[in-house]
C-alpha positions in Angstrom: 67.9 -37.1 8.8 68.0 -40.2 7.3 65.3 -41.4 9.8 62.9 -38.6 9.1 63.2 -40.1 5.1 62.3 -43.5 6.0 59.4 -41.9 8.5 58.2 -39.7 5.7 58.0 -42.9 3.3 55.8 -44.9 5.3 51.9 -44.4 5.0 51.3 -43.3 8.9 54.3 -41.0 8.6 52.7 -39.2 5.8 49.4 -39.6 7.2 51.0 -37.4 10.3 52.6 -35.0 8.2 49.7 -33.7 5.9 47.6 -33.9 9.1 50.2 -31.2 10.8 50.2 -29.2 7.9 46.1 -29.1 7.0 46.0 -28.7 11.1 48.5 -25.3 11.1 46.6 -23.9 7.9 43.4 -24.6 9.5 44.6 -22.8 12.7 46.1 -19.8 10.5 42.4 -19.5 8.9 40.7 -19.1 12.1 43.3 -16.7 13.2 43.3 -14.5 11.0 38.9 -14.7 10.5 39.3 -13.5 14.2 42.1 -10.6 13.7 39.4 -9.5 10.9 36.2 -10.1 12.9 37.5 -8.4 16.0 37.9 -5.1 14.1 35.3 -5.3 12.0 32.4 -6.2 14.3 32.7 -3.5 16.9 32.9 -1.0 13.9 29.2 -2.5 13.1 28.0 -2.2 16.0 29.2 1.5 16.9 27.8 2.4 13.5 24.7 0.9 14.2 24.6 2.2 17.5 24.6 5.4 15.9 21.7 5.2 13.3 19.7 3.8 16.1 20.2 6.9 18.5 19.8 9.2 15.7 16.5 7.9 14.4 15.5 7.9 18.1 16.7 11.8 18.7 14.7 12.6 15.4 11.4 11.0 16.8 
């Protein structure tokens, strides 16, 4: 443990921890813009699906 103090302490140690961390909450971001996106975009397009063959039936 004490080794970990002494690499947190120098620069490139630091440097390699905030680069883990912005890298996991970067990955988290994306993750969960996909969860959303991969409900919400086939929802779109069955709704849209279904205006467009309704104004086609009407015509």
């Amino acid at each position: 443990m004490l080794k970990l103090g002494k690499i947190l302490k120098n620069k490139k140690g630091q440097s390699a921890v905030e680069y883990i961390i912005v890298a996991a909450g970067l990955m988290g971001a994306f993750l969960s813009f996909y969860v959303l996106y991969s409900h919400l975009v086939p929802q779109q397009f069955d709704q849209g699906a279904r205006v467009i063959l309704t104004d086609y039936n009407t015509n």
